[in-house]
C-alpha positions as CSV (number, residue, x, y, z in Angstrom):
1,X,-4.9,20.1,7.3
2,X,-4.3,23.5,5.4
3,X,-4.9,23.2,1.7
4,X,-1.9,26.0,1.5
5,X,0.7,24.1,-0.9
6,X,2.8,22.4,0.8
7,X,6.7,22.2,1.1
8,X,7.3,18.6,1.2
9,X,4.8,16.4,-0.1
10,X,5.7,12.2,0.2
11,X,4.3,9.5,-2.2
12,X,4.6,6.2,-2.2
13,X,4.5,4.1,-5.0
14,X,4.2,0.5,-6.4
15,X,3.5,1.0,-9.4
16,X,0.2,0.1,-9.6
17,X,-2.8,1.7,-11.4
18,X,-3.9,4.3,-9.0
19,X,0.5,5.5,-8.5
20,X,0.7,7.9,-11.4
21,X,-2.5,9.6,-9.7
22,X,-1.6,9.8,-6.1
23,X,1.4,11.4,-7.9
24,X,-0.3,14.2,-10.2
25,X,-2.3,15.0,-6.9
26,X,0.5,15.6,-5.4
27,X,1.7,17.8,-7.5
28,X,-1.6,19.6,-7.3
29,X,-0.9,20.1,-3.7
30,X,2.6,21.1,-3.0
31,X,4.4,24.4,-4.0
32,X,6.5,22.7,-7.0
33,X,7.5,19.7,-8.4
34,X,10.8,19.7,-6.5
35,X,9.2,19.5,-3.4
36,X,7.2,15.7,-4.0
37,X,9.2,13.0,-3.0
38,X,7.9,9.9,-5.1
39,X,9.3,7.1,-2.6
40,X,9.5,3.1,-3.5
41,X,10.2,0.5,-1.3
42,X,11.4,-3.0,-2.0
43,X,11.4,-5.4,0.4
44,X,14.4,-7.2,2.3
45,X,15.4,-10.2,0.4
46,X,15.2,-13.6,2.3
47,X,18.7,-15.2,3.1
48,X,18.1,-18.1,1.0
49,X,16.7,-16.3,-2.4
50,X,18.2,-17.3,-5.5
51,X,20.2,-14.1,-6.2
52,X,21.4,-14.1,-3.4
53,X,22.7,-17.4,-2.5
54,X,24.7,-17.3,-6.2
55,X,25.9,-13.7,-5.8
56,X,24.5,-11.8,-8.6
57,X,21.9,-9.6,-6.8
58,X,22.2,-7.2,-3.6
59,X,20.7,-4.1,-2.2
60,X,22.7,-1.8,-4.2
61,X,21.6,-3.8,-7.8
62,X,18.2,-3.9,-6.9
63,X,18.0,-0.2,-5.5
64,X,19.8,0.7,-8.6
65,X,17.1,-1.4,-11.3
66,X,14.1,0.2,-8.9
67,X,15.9,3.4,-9.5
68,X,15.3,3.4,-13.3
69,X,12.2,1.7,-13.4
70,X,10.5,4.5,-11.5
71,X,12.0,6.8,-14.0
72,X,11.0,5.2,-16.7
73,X,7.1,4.9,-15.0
74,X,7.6,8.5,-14.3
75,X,8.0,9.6,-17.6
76,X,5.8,7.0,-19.2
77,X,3.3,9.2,-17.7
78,X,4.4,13.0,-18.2
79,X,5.5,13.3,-15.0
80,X,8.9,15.6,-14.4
81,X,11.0,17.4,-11.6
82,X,10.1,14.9,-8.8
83,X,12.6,13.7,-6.6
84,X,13.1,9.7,-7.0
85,X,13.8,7.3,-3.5
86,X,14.1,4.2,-3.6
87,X,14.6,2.4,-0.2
88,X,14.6,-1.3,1.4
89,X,12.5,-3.0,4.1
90,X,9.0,-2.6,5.5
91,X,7.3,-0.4,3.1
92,X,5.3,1.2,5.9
93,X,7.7,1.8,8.6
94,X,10.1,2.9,5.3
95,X,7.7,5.5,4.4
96,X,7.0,7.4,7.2
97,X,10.5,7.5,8.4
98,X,11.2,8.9,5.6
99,X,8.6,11.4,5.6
100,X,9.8,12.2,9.4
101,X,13.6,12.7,8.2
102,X,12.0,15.1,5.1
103,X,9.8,16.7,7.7
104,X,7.0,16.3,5.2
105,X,3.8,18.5,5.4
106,X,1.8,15.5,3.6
107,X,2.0,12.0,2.7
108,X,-0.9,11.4,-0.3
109,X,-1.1,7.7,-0.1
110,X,-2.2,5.8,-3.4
111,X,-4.7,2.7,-2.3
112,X,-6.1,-0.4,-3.7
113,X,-9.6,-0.1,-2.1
114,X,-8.9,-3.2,-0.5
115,X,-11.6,-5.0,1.9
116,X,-12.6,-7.8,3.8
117,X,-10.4,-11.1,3.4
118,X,-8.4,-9.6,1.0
119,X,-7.4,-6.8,3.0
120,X,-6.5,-9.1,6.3
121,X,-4.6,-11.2,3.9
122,X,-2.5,-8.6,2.5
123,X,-1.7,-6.5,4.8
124,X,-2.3,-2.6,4.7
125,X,0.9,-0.4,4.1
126,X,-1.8,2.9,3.8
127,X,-3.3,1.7,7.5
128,X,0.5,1.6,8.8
129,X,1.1,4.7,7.3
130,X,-2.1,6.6,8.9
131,X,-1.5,4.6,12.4
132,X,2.0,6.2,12.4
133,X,2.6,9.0,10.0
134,X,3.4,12.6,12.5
135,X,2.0,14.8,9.5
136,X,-1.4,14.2,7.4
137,X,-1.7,11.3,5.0
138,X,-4.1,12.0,2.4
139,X,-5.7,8.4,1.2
140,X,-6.5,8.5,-2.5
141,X,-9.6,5.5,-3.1
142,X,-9.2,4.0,-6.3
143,X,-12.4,4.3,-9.0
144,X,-12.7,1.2,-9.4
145,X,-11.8,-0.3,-6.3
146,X,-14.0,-3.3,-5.2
């Protein structure tokens, strides 16, 4: 990977700890704001969730909500001129066909640091990511990770 900045630089987010610096690195790497993509997936909702058995929540609602939320987190921490996504279904496979469509140069992937049980039981959307990504994923480790 060329440390050159690069033109499109993908970052998904979950709001966690270590998401507002996987962003500002980011930012450190690609040629301007405009050109980081902070990305956030929900996932599909099940059939027979509450909302959606009485009506009052869809895919458009929720994107909508996750929309401003990620602007609000974006600005809680002084960060400006990225681009905002907010998509639906496997955060993983979401994420880097997304960063396939933007023909990103970089995906700089926030992670938990997680290991062992913990890690089987959850599930790794930064191991998808790596397995499948066509460009280089940068893998920030948390500080205080266990």
């Amino acid at each position: 990977m060329s440390w050159k900045p690069k033109q499109c630089v993908v970052v998904p987010i979950d709001f966690s700890e270590s998401a507002a610096p996987a962003i500002h690195e980011g930012l450190n790497l690609a040629q301007s704001a405009d050109c980081v993509h902070v990305v956030h997936v929900l996932t599909d909702l099940d059939s027979m969730s509450p909302g959606v058995v009485f009506g009052n929540i869809d895919d458009d609602t929720r994107k909508e909500a996750a929309t401003k939320f990620t602007r609000e987190f974006l600005a809680k921490h002084n960060i400006e001129g990225v681009t905002v996504t907010v998509l639906i279904g496997d955060p993983g496979t979401r994420v880097v066909d997304f960063a396939k469509k933007k023909k990103a140069d970089l995906i700089m992937v926030p992670s938990h640091g997680y290991h062992g049980v913990k890690h089987l039981l959850l599930g790794s959307v930064a191991e998808r990511i790596i397995r499948h990504a066509d460009c280089a994923v940068y893998v920030l480790r948390r500080h205080d990770a266990e």
